[in-house]
C-alpha positions in Angstrom: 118.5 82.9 90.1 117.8 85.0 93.3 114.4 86.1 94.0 113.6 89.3 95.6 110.3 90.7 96.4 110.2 94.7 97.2 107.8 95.3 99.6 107.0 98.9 100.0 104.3 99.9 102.3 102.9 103.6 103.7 102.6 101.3 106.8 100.9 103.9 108.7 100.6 101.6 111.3 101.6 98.2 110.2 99.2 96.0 110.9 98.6 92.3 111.4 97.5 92.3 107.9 101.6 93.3 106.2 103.1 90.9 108.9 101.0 88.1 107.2 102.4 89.5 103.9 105.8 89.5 105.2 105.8 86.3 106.0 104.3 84.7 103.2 106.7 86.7 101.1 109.8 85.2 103.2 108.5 82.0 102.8 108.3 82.3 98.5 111.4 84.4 97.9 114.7 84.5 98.7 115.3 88.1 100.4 112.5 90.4 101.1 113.3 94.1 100.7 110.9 96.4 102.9 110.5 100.3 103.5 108.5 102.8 104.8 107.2 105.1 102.0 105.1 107.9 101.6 102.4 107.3 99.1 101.5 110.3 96.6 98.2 109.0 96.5 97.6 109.2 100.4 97.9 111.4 103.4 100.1 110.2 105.9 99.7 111.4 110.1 102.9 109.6 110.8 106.8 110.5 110.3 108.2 107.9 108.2 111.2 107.5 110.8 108.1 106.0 113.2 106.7 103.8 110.5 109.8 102.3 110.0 110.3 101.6 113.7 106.9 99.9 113.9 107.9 98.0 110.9 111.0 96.6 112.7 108.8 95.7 115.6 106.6 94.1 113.3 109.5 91.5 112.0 111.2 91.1 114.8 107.9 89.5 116.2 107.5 87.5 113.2 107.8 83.8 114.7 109.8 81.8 113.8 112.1 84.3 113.0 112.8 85.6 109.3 116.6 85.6 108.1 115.7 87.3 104.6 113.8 89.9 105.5 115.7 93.2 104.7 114.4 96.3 106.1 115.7 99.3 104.9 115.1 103.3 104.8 117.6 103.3 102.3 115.0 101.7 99.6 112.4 104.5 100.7 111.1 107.0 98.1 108.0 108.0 96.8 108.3 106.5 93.5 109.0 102.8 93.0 111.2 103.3 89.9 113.7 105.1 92.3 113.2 102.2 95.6 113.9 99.5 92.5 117.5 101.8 91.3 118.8 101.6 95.6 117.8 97.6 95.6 119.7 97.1 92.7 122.7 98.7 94.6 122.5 96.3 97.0 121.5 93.1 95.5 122.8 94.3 91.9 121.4 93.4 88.8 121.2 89.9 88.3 117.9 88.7 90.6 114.3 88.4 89.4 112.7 91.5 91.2 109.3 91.7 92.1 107.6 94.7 93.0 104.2 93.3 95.7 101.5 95.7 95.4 98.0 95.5 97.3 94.9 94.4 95.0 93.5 98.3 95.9 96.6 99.3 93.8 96.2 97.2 90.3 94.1 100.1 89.2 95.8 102.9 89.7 99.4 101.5 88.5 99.1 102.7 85.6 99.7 106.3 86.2 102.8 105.9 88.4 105.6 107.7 87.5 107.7 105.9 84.5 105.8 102.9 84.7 106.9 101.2 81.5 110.3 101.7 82.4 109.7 99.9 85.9 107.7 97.5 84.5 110.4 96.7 82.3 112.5 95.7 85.5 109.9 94.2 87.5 107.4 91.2 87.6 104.4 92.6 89.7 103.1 90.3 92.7 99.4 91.1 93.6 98.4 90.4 97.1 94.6 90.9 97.0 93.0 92.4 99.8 89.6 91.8 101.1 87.4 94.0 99.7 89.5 95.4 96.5 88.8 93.2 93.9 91.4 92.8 90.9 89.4 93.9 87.8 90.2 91.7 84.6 90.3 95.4 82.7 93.0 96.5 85.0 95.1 93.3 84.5 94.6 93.6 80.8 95.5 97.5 81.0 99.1 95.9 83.1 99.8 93.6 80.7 99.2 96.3 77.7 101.7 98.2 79.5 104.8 95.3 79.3 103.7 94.2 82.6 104.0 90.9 84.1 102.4 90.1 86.8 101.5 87.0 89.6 98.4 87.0 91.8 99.8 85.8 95.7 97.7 82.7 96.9 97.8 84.7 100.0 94.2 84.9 102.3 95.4 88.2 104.3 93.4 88.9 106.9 90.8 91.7 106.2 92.6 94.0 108.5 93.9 98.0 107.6 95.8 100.6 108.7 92.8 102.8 107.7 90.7 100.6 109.8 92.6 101.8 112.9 93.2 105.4 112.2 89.6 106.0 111.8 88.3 103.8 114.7 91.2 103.1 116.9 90.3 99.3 116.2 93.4 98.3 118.1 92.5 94.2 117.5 94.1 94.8 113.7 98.2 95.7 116.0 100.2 93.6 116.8 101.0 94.3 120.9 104.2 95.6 120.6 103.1 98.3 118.1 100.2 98.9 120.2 103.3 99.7 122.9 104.8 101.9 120.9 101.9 103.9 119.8 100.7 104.8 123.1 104.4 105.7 124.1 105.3 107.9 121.7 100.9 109.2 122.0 100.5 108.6 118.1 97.1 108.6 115.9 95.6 110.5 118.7 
């Protein structure tokens, strides 16, 4: 059965950290669906049609190229329920979805919009972050809910978007991003 792994992201900038996701994720599944979204849990500074362009320049630099990575505005929206209804229009029905969250998110799944329903759809795949641990009460509140979930044997580097917003730590960028944030004078 095809595996797909839904990867959305507020991205806002990607960082080194989401290109090591990426490729893990290309690595362990058979197509990769990415987007751009805006989280309703966050404040975002930057259009989504510019974090979605700094998400193409982050896979493109991916080396060796990535054949399964899918990157699409199409699968952008605010709620995951509705990103999960547009994959199925492209890859249908049939695959094993799995919907890849941060380790700062297992906690506050719970209150997303319809989340038995998307849990019903989904496996969850946890990529744990330095410095949000998962709590065994929140994985215990997940699988209360119907959900199934994976932990990623991932080590992401401890890198953020927030990290750069708030310091300008340019070391957690690719180059090319860094590029196109200085030319179209972003995060200033």
């Amino acid at each position: 059965m095809t595996k797909i792994a839904l990867f959305g992201t507020s991205a806002d900038p990607p960082t080194e950290g989401h290109q090591s996701i990426l490729r893990w994720l290309s690595d362990h599944y058979d197509w990769v669906g990415v987007w751009a979204s805006d989280n309703p849990y966050k404040n975002h500074q930057t259009s989504l049609s510019h974090r979605m362009a700094m998400l193409k320049l982050l896979i493109d630099d991916i080396n060796p190229p990535r054949n399964n990575i899918y990157l699409s505005e199409k699968l952008s929206h605010r709620r995951s329920l509705m990103s999960l209804a547009k994959a199925k229009e492209i890859w249908g029905e049939n695959p094993d979805y799995s919907l890849v969250i941060g380790s700062d998110l297992v906690g506050q799944i719970r209150r997303w919009y319809h989340i038995e329903e998307l849990l019903d759809q989904v496996d969850i795949l946890i990529v744990p972050r330095p410095g949000y641990s998962i709590a065994q009460k929140d994985l215990i509140a997940l699988k209360e809910l119907g959900g199934n979930y994976q932990i990623a044997d991932l080590d992401a580097p401890a890198v953020s978007s927030t990290a750069y917003r708030e310091n300008q730590n340019q070391s957690v960028l690719i180059q090319p991003i860094q590029d196109y944030i200085y030319q179209e004078q972003l995060y200033q």
